[in-house]
mmCIF file of the N, C-alpha and C atoms, coordinates in Angstrom:
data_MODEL
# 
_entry.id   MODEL 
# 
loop_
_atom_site.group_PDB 
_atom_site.id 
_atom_site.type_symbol 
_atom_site.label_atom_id 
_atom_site.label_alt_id 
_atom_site.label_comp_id 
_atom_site.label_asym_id 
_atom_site.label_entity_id 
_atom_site.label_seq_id 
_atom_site.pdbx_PDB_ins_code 
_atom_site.Cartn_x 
_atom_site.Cartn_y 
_atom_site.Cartn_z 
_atom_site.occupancy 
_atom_site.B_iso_or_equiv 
_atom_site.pdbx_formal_charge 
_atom_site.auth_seq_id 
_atom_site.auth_comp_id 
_atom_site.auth_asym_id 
_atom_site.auth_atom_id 
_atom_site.pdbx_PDB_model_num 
ATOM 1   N N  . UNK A 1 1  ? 0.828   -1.206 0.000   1.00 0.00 ? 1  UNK A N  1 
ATOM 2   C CA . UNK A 1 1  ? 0.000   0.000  0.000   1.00 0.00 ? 1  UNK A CA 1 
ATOM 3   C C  . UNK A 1 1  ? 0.860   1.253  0.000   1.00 0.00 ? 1  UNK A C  1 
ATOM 4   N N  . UNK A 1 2  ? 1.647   1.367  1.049   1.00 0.00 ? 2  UNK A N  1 
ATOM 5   C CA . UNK A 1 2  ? 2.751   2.119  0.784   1.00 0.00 ? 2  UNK A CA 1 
ATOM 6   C C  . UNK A 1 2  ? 3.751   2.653  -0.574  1.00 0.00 ? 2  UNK A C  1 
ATOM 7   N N  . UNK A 1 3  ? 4.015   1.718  -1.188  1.00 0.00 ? 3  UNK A N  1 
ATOM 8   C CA . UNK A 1 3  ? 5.066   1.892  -2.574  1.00 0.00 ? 3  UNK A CA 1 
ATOM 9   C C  . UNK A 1 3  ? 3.814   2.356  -3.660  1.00 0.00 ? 3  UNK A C  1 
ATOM 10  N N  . UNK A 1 4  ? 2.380   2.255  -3.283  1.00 0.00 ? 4  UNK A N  1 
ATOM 11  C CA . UNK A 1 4  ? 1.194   2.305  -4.230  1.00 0.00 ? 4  UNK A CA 1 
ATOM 12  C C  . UNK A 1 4  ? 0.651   4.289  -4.156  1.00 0.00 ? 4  UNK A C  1 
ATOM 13  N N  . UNK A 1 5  ? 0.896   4.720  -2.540  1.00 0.00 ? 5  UNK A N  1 
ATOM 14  C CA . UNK A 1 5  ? 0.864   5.659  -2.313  1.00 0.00 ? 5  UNK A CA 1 
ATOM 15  C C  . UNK A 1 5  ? 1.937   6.644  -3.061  1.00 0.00 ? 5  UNK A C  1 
ATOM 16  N N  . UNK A 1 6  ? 3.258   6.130  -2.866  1.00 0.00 ? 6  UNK A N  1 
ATOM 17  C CA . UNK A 1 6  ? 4.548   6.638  -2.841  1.00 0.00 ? 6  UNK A CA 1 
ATOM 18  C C  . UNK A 1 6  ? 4.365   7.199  -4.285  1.00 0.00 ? 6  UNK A C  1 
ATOM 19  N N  . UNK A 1 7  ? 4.040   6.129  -5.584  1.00 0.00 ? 7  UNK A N  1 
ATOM 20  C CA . UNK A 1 7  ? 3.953   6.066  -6.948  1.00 0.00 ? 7  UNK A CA 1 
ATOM 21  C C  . UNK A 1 7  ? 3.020   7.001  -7.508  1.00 0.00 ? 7  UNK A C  1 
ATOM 22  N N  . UNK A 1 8  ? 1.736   7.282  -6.747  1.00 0.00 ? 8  UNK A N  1 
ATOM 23  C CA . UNK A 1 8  ? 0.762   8.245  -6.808  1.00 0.00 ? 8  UNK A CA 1 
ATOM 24  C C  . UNK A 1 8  ? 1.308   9.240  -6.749  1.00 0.00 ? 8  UNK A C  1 
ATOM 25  N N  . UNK A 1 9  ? 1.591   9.630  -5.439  1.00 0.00 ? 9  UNK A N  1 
ATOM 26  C CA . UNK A 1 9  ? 2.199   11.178 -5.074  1.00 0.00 ? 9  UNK A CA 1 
ATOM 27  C C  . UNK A 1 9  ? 3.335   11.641 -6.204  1.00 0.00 ? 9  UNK A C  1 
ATOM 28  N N  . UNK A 1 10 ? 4.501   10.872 -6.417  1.00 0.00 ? 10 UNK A N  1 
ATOM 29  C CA . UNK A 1 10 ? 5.442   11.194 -7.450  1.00 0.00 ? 10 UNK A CA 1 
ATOM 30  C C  . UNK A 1 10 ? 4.779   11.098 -8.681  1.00 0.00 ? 10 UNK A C  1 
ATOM 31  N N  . UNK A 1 11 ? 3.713   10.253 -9.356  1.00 0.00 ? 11 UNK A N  1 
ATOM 32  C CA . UNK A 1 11 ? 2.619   10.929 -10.032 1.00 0.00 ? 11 UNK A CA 1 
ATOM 33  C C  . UNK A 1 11 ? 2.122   12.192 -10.251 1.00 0.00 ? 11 UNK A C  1 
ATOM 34  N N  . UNK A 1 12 ? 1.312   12.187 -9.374  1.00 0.00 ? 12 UNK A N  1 
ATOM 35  C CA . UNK A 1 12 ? 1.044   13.870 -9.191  1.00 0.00 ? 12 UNK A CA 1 
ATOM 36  C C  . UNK A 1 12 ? 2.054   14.540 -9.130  1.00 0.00 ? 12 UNK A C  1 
ATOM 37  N N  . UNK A 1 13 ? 3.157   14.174 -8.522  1.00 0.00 ? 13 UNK A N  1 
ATOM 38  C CA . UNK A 1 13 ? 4.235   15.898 -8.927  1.00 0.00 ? 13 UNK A CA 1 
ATOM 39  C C  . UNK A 1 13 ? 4.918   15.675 -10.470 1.00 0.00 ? 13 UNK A C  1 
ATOM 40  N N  . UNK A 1 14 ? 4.455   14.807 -11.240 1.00 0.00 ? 14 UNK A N  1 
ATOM 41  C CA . UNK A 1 14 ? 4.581   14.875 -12.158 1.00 0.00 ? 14 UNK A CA 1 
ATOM 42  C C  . UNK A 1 14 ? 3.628   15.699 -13.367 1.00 0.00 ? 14 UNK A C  1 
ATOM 43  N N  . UNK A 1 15 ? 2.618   15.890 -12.578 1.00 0.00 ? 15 UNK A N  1 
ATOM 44  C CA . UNK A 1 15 ? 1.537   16.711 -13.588 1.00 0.00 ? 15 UNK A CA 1 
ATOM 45  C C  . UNK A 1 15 ? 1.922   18.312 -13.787 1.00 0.00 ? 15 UNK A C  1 
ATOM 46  N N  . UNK A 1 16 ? 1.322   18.941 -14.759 1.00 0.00 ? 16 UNK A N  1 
ATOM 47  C CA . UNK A 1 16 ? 1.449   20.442 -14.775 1.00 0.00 ? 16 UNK A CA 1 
ATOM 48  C C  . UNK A 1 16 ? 1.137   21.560 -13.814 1.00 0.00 ? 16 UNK A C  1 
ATOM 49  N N  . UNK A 1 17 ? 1.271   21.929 -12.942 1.00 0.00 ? 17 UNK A N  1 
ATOM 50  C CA . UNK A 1 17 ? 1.252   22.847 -11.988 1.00 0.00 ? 17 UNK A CA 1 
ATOM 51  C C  . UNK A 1 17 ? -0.463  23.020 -11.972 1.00 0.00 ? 17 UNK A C  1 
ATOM 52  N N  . UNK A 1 18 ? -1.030  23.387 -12.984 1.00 0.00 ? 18 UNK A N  1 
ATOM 53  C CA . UNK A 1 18 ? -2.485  23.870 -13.049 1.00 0.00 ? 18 UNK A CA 1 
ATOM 54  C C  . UNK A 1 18 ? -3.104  22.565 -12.458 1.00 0.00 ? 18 UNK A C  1 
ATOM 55  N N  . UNK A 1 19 ? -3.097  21.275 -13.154 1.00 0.00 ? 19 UNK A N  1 
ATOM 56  C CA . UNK A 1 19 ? -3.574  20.213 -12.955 1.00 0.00 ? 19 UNK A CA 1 
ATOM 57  C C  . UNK A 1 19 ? -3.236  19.569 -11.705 1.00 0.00 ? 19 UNK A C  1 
ATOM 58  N N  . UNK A 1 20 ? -1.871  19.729 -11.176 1.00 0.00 ? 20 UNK A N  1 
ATOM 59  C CA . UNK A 1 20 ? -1.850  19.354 -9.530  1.00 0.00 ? 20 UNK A CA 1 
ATOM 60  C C  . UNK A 1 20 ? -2.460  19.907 -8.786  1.00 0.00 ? 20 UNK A C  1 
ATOM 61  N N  . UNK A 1 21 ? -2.655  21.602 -8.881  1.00 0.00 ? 21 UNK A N  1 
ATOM 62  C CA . UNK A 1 21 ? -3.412  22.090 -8.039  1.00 0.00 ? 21 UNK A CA 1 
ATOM 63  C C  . UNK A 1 21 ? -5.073  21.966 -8.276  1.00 0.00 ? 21 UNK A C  1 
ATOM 64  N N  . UNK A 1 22 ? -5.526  21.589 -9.325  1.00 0.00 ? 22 UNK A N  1 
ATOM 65  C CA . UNK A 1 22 ? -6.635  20.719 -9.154  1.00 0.00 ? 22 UNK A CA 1 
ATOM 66  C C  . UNK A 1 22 ? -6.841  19.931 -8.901  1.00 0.00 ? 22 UNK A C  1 
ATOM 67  N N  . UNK A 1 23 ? -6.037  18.975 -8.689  1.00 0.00 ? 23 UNK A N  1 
ATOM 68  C CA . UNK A 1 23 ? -5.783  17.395 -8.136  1.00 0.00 ? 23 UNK A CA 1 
ATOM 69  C C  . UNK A 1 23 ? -6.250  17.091 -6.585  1.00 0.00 ? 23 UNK A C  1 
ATOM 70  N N  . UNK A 1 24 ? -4.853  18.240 -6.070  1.00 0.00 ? 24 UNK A N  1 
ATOM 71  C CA . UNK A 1 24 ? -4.877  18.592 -4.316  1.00 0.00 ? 24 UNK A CA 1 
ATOM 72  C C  . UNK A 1 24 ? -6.171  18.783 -4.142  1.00 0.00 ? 24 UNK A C  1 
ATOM 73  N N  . UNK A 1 25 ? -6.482  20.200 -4.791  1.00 0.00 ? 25 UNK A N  1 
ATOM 74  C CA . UNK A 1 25 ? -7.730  20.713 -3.765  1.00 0.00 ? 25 UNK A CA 1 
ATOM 75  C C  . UNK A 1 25 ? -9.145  20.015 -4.038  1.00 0.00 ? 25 UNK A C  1 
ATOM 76  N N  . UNK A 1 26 ? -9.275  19.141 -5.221  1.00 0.00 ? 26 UNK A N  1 
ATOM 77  C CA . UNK A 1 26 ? -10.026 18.268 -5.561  1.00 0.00 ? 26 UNK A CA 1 
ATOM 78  C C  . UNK A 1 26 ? -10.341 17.279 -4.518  1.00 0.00 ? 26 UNK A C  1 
ATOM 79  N N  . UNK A 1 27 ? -9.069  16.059 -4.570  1.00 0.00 ? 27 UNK A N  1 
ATOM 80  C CA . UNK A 1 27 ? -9.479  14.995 -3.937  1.00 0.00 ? 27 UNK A CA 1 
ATOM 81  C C  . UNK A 1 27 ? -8.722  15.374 -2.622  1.00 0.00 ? 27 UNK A C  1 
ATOM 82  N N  . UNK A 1 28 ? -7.364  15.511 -2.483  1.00 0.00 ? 28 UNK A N  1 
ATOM 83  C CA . UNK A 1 28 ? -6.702  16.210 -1.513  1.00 0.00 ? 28 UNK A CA 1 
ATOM 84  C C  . UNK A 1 28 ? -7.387  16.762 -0.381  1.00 0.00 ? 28 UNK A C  1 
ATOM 85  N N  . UNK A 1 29 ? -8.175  17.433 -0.491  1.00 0.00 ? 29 UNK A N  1 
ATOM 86  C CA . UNK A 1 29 ? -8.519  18.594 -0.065  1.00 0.00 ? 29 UNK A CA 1 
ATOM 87  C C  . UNK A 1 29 ? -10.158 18.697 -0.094  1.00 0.00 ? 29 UNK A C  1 
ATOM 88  N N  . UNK A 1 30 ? -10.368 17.488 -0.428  1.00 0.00 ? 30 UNK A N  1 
ATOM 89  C CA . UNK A 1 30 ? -11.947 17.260 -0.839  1.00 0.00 ? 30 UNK A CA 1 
ATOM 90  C C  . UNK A 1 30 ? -12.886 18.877 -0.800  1.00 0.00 ? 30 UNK A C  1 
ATOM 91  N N  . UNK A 1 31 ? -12.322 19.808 -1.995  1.00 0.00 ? 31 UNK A N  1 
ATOM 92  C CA . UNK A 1 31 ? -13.250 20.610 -2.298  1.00 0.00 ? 31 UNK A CA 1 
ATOM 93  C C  . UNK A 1 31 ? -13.821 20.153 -3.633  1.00 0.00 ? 31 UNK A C  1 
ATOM 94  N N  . UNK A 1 32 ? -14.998 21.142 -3.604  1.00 0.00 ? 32 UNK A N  1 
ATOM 95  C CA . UNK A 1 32 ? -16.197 21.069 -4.766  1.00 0.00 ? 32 UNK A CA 1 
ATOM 96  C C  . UNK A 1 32 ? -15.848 21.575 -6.308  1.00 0.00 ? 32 UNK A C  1 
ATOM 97  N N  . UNK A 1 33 ? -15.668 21.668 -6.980  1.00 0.00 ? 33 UNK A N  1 
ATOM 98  C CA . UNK A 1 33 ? -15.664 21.707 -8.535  1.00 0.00 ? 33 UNK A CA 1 
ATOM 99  C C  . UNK A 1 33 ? -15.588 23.696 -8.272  1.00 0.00 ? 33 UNK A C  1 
ATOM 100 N N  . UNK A 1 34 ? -16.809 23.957 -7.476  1.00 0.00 ? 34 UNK A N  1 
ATOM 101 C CA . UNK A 1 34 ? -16.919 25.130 -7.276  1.00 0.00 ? 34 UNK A CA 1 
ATOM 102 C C  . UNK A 1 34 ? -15.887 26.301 -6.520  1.00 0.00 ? 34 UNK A C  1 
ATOM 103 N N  . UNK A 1 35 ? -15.968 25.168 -5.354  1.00 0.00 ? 35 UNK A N  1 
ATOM 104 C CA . UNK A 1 35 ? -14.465 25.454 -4.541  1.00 0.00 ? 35 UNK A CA 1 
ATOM 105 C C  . UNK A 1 35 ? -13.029 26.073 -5.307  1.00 0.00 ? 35 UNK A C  1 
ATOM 106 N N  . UNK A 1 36 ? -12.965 24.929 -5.703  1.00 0.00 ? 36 UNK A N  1 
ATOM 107 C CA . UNK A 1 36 ? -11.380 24.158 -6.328  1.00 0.00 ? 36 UNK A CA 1 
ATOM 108 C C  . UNK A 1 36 ? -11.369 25.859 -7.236  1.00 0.00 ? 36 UNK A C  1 
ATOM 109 N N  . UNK A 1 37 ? -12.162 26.078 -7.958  1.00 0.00 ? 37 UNK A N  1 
ATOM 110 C CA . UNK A 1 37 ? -12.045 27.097 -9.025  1.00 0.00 ? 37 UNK A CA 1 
ATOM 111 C C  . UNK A 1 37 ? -12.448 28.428 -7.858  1.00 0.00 ? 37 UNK A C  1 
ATOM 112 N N  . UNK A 1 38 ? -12.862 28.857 -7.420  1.00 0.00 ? 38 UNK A N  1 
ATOM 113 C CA . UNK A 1 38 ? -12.455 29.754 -6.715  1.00 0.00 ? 38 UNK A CA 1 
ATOM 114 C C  . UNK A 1 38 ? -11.313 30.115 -6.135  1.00 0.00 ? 38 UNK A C  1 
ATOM 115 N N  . UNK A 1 39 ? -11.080 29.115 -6.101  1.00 0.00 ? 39 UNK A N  1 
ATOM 116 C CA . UNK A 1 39 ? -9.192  28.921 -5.159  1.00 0.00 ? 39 UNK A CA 1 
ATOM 117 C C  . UNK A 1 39 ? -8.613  29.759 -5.982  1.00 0.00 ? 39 UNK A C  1 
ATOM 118 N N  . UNK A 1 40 ? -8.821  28.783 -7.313  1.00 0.00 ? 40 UNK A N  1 
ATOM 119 C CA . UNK A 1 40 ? -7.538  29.153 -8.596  1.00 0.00 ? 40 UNK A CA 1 
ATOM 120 C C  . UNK A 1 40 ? -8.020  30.211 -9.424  1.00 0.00 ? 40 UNK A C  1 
ATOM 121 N N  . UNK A 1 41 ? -9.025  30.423 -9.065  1.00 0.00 ? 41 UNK A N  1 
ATOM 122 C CA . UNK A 1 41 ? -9.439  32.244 -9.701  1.00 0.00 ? 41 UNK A CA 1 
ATOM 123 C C  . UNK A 1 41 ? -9.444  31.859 -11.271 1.00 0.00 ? 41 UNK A C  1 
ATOM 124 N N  . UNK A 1 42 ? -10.206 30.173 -11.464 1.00 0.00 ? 42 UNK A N  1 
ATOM 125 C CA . UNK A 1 42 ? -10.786 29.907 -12.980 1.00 0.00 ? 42 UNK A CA 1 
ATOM 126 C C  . UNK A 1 42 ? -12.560 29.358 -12.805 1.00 0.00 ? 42 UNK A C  1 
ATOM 127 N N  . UNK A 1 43 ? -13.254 29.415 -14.071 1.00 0.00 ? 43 UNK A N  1 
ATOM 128 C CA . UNK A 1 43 ? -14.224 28.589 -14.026 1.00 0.00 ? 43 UNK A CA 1 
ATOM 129 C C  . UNK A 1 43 ? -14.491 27.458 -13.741 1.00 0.00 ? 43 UNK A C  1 
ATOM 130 N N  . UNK A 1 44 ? -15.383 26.915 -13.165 1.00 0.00 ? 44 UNK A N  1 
ATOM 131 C CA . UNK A 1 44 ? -15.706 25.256 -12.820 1.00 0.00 ? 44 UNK A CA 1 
ATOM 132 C C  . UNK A 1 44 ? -15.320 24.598 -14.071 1.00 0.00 ? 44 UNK A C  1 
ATOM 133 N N  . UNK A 1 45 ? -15.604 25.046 -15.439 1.00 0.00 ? 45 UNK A N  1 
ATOM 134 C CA . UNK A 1 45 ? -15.487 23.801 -16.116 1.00 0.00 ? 45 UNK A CA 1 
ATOM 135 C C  . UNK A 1 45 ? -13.784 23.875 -16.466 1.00 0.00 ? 45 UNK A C  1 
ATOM 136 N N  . UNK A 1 46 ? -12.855 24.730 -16.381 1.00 0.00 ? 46 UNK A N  1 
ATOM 137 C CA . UNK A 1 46 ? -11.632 24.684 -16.218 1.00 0.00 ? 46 UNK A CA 1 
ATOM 138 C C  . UNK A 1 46 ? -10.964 23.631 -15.296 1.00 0.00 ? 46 UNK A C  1 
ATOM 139 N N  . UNK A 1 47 ? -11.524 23.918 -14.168 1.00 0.00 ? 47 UNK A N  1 
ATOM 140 C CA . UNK A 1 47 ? -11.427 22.677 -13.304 1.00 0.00 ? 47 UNK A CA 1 
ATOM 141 C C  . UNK A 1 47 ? -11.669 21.781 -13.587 1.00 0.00 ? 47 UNK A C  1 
ATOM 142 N N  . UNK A 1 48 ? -12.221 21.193 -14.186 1.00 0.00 ? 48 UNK A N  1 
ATOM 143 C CA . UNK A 1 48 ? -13.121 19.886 -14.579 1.00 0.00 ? 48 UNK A CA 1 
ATOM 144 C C  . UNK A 1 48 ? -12.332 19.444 -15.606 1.00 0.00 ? 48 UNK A C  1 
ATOM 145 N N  . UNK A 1 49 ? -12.026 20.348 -16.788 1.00 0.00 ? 49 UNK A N  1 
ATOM 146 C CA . UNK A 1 49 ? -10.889 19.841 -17.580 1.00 0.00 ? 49 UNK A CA 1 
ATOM 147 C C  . UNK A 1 49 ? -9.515  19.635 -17.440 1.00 0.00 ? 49 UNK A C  1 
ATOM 148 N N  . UNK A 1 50 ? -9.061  20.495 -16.172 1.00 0.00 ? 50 UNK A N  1 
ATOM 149 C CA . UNK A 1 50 ? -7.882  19.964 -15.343 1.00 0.00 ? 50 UNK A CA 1 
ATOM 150 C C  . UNK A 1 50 ? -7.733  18.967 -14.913 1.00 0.00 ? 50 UNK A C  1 
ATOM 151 N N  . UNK A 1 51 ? -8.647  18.343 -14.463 1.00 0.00 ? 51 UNK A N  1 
ATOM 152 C CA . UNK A 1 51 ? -8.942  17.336 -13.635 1.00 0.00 ? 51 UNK A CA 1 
ATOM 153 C C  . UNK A 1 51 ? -9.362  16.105 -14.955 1.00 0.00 ? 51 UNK A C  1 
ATOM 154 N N  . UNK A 1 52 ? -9.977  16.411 -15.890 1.00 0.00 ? 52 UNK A N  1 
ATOM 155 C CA . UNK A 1 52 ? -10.062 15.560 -16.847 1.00 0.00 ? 52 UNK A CA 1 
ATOM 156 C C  . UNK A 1 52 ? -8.862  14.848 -17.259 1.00 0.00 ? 52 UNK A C  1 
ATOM 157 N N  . UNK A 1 53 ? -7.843  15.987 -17.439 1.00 0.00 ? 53 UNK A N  1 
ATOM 158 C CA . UNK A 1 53 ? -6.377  15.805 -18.230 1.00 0.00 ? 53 UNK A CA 1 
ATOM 159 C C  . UNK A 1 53 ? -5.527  14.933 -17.510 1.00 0.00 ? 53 UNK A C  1 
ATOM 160 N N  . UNK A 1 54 ? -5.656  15.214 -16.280 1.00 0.00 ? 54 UNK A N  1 
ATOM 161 C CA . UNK A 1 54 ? -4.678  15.104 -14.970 1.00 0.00 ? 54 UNK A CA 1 
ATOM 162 C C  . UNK A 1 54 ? -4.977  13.199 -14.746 1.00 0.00 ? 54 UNK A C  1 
ATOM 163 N N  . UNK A 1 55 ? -6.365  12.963 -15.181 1.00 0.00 ? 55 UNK A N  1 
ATOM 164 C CA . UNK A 1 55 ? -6.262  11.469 -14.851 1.00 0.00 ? 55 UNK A CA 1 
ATOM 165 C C  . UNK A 1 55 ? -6.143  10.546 -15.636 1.00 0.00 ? 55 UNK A C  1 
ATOM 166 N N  . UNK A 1 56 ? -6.057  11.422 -17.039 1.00 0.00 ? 56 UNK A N  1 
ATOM 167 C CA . UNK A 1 56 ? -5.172  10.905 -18.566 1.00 0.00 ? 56 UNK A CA 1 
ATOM 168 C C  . UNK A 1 56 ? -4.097  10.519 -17.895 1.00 0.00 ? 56 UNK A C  1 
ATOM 169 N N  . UNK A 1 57 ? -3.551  11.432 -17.323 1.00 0.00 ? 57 UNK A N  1 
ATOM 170 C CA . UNK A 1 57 ? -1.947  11.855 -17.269 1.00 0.00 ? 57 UNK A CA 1 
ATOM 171 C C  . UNK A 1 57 ? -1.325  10.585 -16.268 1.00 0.00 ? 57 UNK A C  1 
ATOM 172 N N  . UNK A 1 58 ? -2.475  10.565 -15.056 1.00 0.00 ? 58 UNK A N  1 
ATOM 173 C CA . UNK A 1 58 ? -2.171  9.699  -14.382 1.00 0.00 ? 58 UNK A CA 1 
ATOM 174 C C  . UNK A 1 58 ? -2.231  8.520  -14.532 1.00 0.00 ? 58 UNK A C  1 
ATOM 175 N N  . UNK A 1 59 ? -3.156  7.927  -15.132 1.00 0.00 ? 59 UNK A N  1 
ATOM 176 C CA . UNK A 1 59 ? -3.327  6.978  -15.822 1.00 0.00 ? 59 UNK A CA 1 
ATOM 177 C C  . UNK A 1 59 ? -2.040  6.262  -16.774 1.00 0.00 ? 59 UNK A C  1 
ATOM 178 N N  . UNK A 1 60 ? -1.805  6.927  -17.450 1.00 0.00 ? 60 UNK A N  1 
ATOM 179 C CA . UNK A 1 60 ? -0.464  6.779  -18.217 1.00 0.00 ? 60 UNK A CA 1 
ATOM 180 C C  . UNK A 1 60 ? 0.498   6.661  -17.135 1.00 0.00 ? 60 UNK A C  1 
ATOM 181 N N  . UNK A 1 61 ? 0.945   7.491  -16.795 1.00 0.00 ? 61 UNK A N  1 
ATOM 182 C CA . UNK A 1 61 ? 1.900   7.150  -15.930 1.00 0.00 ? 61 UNK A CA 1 
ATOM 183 C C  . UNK A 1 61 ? 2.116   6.452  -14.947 1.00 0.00 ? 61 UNK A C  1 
ATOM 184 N N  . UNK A 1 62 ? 1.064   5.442  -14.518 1.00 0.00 ? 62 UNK A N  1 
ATOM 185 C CA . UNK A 1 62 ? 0.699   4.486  -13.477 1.00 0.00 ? 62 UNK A CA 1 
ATOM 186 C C  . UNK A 1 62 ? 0.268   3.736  -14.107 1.00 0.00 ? 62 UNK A C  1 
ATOM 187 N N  . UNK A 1 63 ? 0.579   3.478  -15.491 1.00 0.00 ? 63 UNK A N  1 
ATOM 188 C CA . UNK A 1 63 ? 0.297   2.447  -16.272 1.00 0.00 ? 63 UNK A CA 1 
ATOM 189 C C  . UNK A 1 63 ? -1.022  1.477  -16.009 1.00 0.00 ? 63 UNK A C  1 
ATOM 190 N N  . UNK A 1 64 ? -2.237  2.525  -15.923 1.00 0.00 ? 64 UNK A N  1 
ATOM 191 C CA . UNK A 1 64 ? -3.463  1.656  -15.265 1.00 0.00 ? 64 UNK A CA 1 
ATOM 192 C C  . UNK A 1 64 ? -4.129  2.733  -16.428 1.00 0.00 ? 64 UNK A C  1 
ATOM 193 N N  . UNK A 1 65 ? -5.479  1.464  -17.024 1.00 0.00 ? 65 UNK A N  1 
ATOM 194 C CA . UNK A 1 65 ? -6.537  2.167  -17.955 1.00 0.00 ? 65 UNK A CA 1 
ATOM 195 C C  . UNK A 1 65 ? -7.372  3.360  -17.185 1.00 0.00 ? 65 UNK A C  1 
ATOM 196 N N  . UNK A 1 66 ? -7.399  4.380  -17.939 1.00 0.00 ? 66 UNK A N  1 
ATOM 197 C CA . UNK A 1 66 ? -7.921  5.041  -17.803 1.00 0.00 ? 66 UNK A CA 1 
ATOM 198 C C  . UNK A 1 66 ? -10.006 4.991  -17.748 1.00 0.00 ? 66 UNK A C  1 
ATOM 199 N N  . UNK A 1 67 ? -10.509 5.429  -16.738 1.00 0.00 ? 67 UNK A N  1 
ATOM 200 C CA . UNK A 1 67 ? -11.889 5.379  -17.091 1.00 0.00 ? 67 UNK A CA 1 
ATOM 201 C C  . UNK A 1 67 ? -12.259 5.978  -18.356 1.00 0.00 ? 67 UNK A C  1 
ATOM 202 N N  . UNK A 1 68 ? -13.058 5.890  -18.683 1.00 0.00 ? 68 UNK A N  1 
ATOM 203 C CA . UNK A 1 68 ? -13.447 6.336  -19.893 1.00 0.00 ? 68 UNK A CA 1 
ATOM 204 C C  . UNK A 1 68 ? -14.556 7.901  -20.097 1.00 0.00 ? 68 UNK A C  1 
ATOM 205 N N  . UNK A 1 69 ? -14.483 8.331  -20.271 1.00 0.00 ? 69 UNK A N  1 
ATOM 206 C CA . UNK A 1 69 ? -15.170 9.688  -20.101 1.00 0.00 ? 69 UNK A CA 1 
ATOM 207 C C  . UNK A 1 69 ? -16.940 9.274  -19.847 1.00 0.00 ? 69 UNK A C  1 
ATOM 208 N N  . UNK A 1 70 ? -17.208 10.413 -18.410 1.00 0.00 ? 70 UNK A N  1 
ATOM 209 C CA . UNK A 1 70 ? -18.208 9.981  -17.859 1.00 0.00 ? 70 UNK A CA 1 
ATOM 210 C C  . UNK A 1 70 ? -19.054 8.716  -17.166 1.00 0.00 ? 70 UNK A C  1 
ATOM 211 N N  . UNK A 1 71 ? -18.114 7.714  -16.927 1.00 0.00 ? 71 UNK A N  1 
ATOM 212 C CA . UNK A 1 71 ? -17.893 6.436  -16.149 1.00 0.00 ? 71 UNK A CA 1 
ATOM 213 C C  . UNK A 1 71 ? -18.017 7.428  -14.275 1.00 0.00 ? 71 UNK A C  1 
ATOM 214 N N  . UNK A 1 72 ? -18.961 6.793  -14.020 1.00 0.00 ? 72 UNK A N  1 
ATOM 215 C CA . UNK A 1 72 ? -19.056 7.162  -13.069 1.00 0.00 ? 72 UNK A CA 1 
ATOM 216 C C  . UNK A 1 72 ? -19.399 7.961  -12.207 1.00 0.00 ? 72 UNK A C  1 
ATOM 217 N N  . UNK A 1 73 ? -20.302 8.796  -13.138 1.00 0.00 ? 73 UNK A N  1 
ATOM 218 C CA . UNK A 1 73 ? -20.997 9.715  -13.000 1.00 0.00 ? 73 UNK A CA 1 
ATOM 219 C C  . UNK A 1 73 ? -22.146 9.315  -12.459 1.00 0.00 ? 73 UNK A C  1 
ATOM 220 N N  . UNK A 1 74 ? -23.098 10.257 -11.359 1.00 0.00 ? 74 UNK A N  1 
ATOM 221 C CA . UNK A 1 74 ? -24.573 9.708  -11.354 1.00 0.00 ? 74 UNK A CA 1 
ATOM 222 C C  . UNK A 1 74 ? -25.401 9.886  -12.965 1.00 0.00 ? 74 UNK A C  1 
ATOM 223 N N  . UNK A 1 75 ? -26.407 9.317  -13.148 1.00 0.00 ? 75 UNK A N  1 
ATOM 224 C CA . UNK A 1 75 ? -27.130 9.648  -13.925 1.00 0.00 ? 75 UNK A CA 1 
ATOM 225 C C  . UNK A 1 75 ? -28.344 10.064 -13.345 1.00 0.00 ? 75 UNK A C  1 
ATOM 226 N N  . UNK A 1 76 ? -29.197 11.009 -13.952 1.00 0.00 ? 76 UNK A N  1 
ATOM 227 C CA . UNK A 1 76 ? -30.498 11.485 -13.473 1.00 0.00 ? 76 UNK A CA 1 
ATOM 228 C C  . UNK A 1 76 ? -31.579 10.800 -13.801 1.00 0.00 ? 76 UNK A C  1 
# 
């Protein structure tokens, strides 16, 4: 669990500055879409595409499939 953590975190400091700090205050930091973009003085859906990119990114680099866009979403 440890070396699984370790690989994450050096993950994430591998992402682009914009996208880590959506990362942190995202799951990190468990703020809201709404939050997160107030922080960073952008729109929610900026965030959202940060956060879109960021689990491309991670994904790749943790050599694990990526979800697939909108997997996991509620539906109404």
């Amino acid at each position: 669990m440890l070396t699984g953590n370790i690989q994450f975190c050096t993950a994430v400091g591998r992402l682009s500055e914009r996208q880590r700090d959506a990362v942190i205050l995202r799951y990190g930091l468990d703020c809201t879409t709404k939050e997160a973009a107030a922080v960073m003085g952008v729109e929610e859906a900026t965030i959202r595409s940060h956060l879109s990119q960021a689990c491309r990114r991670l994904a790749q680099l943790l050599d694990v499939p990526a979800k697939p866009s909108g997997e996991g979403k509620a539906h109404s």
